[in-house]
MARBA-367263 format. One record per atom (N, C-alpha, C, CB): residue in one letter; residue number from 1; x, y, z; atom name. Coordinates in steps of 0.001 Angstrom, whole numbers. Glycine has a CB too. Layout:
N
+------+-----+---------+---------+---------+------+
! code ! pos !       x !       y !       z ! site !
+------+-----+---------+---------+---------+------+
!    A ! NUM !       X !       Y !       Z !   CA !
...
+------+-----+---------+---------+---------+------+
END
This chain:
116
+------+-----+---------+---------+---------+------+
! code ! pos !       x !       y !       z ! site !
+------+-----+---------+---------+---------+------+
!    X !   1 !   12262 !   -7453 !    9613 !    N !
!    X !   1 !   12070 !   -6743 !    8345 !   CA !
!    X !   1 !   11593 !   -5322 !    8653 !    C !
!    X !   1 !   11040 !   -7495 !    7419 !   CB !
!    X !   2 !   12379 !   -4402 !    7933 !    N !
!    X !   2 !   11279 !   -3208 !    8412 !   CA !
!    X !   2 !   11501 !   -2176 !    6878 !    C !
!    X !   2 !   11889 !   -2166 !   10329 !   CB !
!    X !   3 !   10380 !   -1639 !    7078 !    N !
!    X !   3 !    9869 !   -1178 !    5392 !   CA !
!    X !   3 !    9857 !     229 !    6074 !    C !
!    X !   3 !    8020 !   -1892 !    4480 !   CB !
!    X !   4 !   10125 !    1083 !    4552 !    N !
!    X !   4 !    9579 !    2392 !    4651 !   CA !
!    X !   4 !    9318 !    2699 !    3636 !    C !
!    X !   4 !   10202 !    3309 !    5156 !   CB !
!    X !   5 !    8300 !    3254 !    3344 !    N !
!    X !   5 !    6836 !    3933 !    2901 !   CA !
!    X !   5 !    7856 !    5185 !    2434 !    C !
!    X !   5 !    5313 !    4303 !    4373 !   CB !
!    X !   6 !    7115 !    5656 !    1288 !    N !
!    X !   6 !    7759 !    7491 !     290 !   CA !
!    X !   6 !    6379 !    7501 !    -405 !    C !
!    X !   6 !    9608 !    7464 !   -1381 !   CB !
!    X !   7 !    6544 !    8631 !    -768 !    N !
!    X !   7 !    5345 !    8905 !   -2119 !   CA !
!    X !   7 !    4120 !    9401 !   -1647 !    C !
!    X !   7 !    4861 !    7497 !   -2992 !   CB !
!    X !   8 !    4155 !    9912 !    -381 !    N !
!    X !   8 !    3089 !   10132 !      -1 !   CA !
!    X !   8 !    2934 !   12042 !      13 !    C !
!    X !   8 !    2988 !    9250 !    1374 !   CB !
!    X !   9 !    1648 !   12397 !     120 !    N !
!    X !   9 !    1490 !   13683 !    -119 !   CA !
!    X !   9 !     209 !   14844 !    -490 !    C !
!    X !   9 !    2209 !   13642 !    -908 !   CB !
!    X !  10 !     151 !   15691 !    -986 !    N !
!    X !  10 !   -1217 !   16395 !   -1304 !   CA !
!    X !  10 !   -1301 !   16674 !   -2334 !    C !
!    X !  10 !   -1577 !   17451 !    -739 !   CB !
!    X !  11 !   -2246 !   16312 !   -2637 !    N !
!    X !  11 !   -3131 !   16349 !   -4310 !   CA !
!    X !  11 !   -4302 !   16248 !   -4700 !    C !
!    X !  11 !   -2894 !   15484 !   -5127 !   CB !
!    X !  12 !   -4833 !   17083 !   -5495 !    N !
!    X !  12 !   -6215 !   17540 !   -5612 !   CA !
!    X !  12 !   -6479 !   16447 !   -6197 !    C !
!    X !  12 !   -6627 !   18843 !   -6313 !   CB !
!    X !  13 !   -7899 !   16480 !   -6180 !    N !
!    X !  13 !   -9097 !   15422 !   -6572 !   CA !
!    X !  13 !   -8823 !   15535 !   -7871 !    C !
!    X !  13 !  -10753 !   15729 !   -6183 !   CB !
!    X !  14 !   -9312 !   14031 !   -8517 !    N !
!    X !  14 !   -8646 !   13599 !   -9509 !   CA !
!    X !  14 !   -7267 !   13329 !  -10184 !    C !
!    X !  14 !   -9027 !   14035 !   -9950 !   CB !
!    X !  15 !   -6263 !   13819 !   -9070 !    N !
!    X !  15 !   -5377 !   13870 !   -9115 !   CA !
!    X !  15 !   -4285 !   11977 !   -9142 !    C !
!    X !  15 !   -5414 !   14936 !   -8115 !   CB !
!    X !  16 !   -3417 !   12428 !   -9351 !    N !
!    X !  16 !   -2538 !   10628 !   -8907 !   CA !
!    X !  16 !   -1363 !   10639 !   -7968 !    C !
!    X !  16 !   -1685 !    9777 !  -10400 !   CB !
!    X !  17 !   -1337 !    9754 !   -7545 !    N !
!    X !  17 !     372 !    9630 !   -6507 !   CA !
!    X !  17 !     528 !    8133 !   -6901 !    C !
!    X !  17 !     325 !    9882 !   -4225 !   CB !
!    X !  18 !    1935 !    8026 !   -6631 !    N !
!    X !  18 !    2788 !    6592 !   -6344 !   CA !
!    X !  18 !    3014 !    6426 !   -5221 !    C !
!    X !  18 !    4061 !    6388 !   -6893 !   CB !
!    X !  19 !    2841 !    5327 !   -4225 !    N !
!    X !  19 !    3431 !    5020 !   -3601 !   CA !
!    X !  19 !    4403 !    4087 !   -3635 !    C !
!    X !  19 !    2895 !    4985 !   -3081 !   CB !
!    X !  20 !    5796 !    3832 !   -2724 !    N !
!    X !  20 !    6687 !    2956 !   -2466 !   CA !
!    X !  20 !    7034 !    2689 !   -1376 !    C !
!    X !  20 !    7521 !    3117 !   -2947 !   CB !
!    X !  21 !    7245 !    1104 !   -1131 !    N !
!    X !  21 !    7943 !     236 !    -338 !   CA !
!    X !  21 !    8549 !    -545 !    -132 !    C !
!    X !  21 !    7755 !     -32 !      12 !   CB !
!    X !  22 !    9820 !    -140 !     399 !    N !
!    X !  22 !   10880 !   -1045 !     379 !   CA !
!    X !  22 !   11186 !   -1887 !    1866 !    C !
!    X !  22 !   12111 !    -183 !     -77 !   CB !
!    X !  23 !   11491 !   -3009 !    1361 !    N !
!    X !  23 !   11965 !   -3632 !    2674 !   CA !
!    X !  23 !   13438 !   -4364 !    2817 !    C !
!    X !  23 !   10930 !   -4677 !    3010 !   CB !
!    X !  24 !   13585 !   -3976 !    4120 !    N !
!    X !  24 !   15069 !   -4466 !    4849 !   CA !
!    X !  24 !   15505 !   -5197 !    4307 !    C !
!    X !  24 !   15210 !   -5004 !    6064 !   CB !
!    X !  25 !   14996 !   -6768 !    4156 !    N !
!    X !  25 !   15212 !   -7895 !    4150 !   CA !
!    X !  25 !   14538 !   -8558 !    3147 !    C !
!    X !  25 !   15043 !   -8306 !    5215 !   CB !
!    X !  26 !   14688 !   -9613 !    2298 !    N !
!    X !  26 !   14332 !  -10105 !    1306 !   CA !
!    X !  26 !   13061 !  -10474 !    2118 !    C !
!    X !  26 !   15263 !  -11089 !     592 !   CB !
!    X !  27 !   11915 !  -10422 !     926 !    N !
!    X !  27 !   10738 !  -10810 !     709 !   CA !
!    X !  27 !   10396 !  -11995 !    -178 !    C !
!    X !  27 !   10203 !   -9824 !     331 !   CB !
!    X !  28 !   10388 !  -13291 !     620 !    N !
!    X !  28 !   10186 !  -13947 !   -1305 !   CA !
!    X !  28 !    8427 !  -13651 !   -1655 !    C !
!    X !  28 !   10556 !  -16412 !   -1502 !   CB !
!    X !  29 !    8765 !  -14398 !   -2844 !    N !
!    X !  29 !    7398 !  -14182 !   -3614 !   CA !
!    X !  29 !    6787 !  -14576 !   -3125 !    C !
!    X !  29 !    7067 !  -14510 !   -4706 !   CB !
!    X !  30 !    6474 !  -15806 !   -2960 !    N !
!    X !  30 !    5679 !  -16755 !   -2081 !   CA !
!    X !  30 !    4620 !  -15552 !   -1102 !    C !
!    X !  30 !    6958 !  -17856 !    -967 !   CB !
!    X !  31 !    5643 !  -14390 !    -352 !    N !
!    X !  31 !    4472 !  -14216 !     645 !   CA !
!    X !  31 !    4085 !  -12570 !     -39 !    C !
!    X !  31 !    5042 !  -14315 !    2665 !   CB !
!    X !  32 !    3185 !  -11874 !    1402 !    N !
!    X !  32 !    1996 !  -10809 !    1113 !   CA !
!    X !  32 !    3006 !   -9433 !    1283 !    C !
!    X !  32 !     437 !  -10895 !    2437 !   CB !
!    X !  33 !    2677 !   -8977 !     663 !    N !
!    X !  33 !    2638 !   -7756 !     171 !   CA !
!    X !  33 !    1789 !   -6411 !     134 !    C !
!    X !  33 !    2716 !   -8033 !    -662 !   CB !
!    X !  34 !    1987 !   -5921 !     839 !    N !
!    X !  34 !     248 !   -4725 !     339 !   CA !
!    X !  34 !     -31 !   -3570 !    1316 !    C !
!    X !  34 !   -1607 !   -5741 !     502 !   CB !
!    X !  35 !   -1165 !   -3123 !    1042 !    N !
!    X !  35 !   -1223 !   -1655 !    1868 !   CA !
!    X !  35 !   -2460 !   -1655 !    2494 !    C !
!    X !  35 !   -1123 !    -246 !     939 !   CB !
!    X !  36 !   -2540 !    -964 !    3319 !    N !
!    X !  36 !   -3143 !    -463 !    4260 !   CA !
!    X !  36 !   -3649 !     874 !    4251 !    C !
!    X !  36 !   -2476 !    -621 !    5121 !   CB !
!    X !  37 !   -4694 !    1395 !    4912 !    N !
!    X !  37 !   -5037 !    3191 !    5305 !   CA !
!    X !  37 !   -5703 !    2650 !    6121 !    C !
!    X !  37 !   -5849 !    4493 !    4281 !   CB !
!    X !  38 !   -5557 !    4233 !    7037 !    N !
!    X !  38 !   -6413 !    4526 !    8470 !   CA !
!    X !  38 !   -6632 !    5779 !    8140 !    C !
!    X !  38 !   -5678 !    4363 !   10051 !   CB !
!    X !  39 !   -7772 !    6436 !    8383 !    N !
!    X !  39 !   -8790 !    7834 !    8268 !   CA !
!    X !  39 !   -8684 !    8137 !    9756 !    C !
!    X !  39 !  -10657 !    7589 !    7664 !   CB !
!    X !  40 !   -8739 !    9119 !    9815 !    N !
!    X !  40 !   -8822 !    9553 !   11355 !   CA !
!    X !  40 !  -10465 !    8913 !   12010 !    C !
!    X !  40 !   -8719 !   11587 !   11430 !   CB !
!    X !  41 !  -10320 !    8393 !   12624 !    N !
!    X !  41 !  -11621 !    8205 !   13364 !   CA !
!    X !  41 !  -12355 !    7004 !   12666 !    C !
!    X !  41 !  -12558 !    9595 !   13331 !   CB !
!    X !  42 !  -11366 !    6200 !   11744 !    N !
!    X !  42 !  -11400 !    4623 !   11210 !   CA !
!    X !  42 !  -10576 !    3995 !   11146 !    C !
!    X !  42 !  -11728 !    4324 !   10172 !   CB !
!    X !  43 !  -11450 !    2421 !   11263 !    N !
!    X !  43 !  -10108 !    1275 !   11330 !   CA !
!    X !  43 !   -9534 !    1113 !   10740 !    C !
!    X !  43 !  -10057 !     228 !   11430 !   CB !
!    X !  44 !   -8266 !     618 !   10323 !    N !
!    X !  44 !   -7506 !     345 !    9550 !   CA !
!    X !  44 !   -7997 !    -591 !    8046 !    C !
!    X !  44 !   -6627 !    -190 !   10416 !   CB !
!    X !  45 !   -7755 !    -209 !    6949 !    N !
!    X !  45 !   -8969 !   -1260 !    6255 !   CA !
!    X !  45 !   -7788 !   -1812 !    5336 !    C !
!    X !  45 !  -10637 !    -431 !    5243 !   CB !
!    X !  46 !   -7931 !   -2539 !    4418 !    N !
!    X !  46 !   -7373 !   -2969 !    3158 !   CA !
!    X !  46 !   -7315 !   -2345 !    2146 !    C !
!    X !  46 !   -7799 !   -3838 !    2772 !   CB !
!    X !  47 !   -6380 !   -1725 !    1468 !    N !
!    X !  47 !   -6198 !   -1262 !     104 !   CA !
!    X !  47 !   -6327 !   -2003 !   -1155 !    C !
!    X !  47 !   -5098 !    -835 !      53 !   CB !
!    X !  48 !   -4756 !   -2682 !    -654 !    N !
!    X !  48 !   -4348 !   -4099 !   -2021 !   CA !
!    X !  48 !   -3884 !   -4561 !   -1393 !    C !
!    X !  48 !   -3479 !   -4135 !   -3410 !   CB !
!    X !  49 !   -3347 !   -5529 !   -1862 !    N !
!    X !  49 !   -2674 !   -7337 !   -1581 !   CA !
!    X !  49 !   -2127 !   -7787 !   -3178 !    C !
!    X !  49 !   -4345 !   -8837 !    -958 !   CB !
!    X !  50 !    -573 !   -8315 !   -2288 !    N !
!    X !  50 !    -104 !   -9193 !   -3744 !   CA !
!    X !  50 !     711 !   -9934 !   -2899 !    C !
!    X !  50 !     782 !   -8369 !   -5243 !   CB !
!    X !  51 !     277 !  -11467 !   -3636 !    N !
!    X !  51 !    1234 !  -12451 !   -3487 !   CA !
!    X !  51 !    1997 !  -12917 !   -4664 !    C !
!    X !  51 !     651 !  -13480 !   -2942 !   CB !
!    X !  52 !    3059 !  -12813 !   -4881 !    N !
!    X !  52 !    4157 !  -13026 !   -6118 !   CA !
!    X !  52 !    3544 !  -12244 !   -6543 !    C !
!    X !  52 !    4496 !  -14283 !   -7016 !   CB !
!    X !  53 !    3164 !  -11956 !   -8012 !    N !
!    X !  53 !    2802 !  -11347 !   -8788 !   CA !
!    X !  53 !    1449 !  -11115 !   -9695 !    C !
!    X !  53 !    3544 !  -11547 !   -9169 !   CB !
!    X !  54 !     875 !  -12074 !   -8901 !    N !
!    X !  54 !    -584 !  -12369 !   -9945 !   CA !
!    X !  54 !   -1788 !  -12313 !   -8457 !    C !
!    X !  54 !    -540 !  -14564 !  -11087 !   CB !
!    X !  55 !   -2519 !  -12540 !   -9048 !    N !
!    X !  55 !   -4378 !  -11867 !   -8088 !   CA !
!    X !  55 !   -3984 !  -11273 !   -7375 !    C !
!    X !  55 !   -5594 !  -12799 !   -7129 !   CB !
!    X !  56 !   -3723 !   -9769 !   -7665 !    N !
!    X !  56 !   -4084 !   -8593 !   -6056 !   CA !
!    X !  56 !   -5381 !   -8601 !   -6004 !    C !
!    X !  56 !   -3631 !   -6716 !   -6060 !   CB !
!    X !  57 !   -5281 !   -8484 !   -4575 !    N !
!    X !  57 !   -6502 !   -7681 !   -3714 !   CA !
!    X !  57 !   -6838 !   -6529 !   -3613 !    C !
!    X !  57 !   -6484 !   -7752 !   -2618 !   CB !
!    X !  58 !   -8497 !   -5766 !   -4095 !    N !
!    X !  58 !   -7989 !   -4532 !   -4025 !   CA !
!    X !  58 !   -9480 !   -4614 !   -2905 !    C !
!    X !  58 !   -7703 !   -3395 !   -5640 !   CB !
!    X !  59 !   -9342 !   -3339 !   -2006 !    N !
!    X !  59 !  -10526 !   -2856 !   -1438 !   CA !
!    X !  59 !  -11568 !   -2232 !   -2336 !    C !
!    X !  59 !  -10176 !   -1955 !    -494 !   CB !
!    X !  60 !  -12824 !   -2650 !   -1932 !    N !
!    X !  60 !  -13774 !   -1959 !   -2508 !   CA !
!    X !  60 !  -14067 !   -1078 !   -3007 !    C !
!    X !  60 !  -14249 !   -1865 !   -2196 !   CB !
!    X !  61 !  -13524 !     392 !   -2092 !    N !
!    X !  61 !  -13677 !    1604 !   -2554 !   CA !
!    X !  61 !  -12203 !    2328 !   -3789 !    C !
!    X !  61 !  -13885 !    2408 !   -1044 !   CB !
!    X !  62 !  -11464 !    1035 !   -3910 !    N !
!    X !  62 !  -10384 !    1590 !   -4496 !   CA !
!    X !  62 !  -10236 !    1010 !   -5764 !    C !
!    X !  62 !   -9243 !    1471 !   -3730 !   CB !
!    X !  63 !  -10923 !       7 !   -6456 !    N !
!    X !  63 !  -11209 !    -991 !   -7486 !   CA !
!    X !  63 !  -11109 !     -33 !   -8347 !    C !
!    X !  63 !  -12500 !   -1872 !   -7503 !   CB !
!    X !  64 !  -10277 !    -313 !   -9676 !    N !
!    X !  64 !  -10454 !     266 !  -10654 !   CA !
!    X !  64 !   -9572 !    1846 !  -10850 !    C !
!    X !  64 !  -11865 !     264 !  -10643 !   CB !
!    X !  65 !   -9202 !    1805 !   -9614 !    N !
!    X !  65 !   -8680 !    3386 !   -9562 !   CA !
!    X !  65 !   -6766 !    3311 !   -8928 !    C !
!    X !  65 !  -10004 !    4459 !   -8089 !   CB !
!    X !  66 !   -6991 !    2449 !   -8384 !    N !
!    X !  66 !   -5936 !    1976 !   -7670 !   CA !
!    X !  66 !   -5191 !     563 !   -7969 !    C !
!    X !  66 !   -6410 !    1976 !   -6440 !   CB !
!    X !  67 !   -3687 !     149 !   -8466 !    N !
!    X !  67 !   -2885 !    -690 !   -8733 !   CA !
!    X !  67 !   -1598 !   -1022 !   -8313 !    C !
!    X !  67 !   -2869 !    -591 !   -9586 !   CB !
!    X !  68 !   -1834 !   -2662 !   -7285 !    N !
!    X !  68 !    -904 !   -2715 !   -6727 !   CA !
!    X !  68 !     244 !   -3923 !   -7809 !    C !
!    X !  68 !   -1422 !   -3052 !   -5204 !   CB !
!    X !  69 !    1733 !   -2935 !   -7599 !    N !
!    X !  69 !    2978 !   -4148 !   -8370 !   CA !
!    X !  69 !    3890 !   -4072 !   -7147 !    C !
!    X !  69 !    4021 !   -3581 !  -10168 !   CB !
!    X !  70 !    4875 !   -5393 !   -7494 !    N !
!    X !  70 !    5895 !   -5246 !   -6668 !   CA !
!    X !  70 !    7034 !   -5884 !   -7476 !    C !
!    X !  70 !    5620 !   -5846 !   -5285 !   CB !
!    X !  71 !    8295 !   -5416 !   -7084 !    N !
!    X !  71 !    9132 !   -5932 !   -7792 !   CA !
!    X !  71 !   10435 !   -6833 !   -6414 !    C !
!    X !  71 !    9689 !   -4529 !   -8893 !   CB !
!    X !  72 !   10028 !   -8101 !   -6571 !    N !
!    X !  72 !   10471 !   -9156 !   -6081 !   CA !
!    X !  72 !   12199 !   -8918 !   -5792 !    C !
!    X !  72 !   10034 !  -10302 !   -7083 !   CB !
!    X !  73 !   12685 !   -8335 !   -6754 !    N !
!    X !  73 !   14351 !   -8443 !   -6576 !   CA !
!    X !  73 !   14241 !   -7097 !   -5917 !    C !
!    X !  73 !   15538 !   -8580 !   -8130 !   CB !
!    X !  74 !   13774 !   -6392 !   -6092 !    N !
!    X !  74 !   13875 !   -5242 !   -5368 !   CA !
!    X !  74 !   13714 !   -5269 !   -3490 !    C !
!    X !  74 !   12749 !   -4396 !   -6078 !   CB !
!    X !  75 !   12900 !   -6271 !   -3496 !    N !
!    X !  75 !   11887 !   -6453 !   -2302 !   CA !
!    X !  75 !   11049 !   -4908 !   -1929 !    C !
!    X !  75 !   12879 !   -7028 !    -822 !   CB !
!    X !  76 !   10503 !   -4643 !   -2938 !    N !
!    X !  76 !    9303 !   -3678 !   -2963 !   CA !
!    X !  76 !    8393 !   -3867 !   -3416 !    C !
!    X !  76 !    9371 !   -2723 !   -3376 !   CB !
!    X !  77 !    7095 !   -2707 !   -3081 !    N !
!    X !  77 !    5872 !   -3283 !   -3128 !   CA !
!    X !  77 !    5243 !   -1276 !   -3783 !    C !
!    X !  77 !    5242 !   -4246 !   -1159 !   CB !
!    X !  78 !    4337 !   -1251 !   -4834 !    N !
!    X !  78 !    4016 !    -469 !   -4861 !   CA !
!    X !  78 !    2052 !      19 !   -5563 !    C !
!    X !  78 !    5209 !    -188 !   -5301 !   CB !
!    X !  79 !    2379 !     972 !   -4861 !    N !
!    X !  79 !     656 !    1181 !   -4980 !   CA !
!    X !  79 !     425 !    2705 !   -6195 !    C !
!    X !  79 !    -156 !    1679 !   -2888 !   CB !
!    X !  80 !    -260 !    2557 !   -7369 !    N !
!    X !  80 !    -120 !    3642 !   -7792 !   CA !
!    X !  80 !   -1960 !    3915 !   -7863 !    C !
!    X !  80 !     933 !    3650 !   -9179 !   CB !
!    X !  81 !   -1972 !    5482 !   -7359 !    N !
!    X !  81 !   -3317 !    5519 !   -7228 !   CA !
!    X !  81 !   -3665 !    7038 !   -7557 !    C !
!    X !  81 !   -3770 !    5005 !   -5792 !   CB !
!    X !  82 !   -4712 !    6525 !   -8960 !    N !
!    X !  82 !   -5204 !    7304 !   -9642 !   CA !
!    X !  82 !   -6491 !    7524 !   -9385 !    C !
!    X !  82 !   -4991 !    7043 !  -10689 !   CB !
!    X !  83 !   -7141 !    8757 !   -9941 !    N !
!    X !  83 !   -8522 !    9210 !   -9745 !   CA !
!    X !  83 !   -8729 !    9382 !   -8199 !    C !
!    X !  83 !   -9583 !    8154 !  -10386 !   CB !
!    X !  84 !   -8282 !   10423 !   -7957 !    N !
!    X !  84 !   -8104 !    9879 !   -6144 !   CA !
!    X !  84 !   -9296 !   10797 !   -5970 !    C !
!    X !  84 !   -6334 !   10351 !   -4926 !   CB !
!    X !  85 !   -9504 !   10695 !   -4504 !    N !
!    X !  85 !  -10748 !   11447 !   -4322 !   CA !
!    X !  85 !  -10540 !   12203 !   -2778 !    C !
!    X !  85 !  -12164 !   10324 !   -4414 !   CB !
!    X !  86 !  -11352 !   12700 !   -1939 !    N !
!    X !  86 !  -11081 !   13317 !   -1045 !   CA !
!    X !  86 !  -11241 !   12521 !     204 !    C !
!    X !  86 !  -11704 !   14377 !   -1145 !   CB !
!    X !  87 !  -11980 !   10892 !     -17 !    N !
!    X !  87 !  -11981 !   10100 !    1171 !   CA !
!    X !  87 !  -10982 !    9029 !    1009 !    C !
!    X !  87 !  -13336 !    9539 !    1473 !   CB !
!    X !  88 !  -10060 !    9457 !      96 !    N !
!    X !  88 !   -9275 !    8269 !       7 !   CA !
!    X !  88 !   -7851 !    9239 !     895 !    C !
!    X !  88 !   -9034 !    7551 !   -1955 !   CB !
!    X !  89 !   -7801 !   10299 !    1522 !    N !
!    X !  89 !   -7257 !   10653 !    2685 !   CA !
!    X !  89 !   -6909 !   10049 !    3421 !    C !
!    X !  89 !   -7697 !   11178 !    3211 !   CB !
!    X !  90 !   -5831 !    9542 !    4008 !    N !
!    X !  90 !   -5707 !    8314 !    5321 !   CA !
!    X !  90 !   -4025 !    8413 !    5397 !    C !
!    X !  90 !   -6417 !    6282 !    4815 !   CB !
!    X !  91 !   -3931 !    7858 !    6202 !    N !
!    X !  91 !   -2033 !    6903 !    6536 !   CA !
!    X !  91 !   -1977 !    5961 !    5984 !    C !
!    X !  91 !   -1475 !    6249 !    8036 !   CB !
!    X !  92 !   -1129 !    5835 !    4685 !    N !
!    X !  92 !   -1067 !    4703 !    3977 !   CA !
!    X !  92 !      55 !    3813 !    4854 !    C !
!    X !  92 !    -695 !    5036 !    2394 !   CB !
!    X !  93 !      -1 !    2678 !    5195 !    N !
!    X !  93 !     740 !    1179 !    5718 !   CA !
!    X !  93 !    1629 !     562 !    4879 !    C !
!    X !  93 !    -240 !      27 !    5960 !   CB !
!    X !  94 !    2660 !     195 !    4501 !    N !
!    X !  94 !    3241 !    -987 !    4093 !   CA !
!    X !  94 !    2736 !   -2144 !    4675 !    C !
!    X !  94 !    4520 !    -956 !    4286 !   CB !
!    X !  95 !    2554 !   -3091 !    4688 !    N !
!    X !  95 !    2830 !   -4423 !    5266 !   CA !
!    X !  95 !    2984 !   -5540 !    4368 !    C !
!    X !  95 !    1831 !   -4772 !    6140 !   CB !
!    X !  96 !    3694 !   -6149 !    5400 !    N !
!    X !  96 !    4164 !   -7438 !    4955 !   CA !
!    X !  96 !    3840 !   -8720 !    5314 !    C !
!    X !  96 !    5209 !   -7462 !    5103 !   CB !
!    X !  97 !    3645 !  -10102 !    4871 !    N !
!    X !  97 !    2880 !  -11107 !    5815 !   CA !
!    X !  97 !    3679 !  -12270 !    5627 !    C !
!    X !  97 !    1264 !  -11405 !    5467 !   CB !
!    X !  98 !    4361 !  -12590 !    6408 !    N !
!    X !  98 !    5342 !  -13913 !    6404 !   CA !
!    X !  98 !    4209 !  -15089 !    6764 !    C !
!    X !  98 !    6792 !  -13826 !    7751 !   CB !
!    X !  99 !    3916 !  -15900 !    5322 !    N !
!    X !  99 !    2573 !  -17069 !    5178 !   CA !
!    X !  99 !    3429 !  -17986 !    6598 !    C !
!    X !  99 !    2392 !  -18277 !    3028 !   CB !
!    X ! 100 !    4879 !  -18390 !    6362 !    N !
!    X ! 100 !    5155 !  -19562 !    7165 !   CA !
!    X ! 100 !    4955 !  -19725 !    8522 !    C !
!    X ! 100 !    6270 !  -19827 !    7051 !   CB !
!    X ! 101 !    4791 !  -18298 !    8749 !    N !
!    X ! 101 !    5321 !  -18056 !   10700 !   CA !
!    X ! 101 !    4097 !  -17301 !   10916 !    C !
!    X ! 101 !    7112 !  -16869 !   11287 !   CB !
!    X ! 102 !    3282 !  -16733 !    9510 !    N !
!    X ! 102 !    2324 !  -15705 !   10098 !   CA !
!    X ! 102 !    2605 !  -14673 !   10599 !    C !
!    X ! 102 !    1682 !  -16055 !   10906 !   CB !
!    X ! 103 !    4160 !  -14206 !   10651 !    N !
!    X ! 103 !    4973 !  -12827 !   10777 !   CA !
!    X ! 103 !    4027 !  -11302 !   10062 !    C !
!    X ! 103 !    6632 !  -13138 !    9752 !   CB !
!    X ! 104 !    3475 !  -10479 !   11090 !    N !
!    X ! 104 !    3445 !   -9380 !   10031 !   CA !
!    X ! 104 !    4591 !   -8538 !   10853 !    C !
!    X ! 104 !    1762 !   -8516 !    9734 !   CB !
!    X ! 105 !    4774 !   -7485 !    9678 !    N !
!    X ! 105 !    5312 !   -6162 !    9449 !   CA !
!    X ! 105 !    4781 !   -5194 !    9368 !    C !
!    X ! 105 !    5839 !   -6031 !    8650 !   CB !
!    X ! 106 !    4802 !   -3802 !    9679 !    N !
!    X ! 106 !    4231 !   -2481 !    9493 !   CA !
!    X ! 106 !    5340 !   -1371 !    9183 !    C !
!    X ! 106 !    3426 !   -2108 !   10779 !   CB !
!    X ! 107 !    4783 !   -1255 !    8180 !    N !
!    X ! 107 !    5699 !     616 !    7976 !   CA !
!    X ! 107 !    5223 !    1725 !    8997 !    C !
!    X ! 107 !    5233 !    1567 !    6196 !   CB !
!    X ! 108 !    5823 !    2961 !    8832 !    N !
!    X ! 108 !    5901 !    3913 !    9973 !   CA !
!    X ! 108 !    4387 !    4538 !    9335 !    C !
!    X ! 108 !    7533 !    5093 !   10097 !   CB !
!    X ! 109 !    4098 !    4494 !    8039 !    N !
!    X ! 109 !    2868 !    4803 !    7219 !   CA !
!    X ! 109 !    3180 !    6488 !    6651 !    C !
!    X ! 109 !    1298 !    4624 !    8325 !   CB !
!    X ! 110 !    2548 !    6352 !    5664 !    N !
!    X ! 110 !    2870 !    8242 !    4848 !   CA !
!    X ! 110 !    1293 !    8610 !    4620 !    C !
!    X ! 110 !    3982 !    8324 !    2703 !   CB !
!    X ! 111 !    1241 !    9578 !    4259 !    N !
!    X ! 111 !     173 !   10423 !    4804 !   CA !
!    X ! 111 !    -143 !   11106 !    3396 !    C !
!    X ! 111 !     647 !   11510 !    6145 !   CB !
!    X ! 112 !   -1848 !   10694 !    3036 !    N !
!    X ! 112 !   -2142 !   11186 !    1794 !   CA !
!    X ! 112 !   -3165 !   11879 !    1768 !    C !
!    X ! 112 !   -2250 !   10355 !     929 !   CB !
!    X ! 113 !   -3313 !   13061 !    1363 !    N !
!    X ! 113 !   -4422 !   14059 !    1701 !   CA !
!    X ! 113 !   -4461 !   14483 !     -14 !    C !
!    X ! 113 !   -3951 !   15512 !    3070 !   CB !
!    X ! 114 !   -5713 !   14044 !      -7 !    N !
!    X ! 114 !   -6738 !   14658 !   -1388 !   CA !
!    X ! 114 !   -7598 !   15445 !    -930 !    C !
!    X ! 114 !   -7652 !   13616 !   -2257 !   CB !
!    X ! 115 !   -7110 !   16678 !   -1351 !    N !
!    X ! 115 !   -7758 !   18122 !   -1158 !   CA !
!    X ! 115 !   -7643 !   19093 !   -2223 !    C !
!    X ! 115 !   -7182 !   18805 !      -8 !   CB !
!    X ! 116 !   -8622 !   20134 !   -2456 !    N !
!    X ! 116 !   -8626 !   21158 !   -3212 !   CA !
!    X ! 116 !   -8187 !   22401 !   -2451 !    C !
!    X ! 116 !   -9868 !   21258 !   -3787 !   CB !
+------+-----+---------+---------+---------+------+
END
């Protein structure tokens, strides 16, 4: 499977972006979905998570500001993220998580800089 990541870019604080991800190969519902960031000089952390369509996961610092959908026939996954701020800066990830095999996936990642 291999995904690529768009939507990424620069935008002032308070500002919004979309992200998108599409993948190669069918995704069923059944499995994970979701994103990722890395900050320069941090680990990779959790954004969101969706399995089929219902309980995402969101990271802590992104609750409330940030919403992950995906659209199943599409086999995409998307993150739209509002109220952004200047530490939410990082390489955003696609990934993908095959539950049966425990398969992950990684996108090449896009690059989001909240700056004035």
């Amino acid at each position: 499977v291999q995904l690529v990541e768009s939507g990424g870019g620069l935008v002032q604080p308070g500002g919004s972006l979309r992200l998108s991800c599409i993948a190669s190969d069918r995704v069923g519902a059944t499995n994970l979905m979701g994103w990722y960031r890395q900050a320069p000089g941090k680990q990779r952390e959790l954004v969101a998570s969706l399995i089929g369509g219902r309980d995402p996961r969101y990271g802590s610092s992104v609750e409330g500001r940030f919403t992950i959908s995906r659209d199943n026939a599409k086999n995409a996954v998307y993150l739209q993220m509002n109220s952004l701020k200047p530490e939410d800066t990082a390489v955003y990830y696609c990934h993908v998580r095959i539950l049966s095999s425990l398969t992950h996936y990684w996108g090449q990642g896009t690059q989001v800089t909240v700056s004035s």
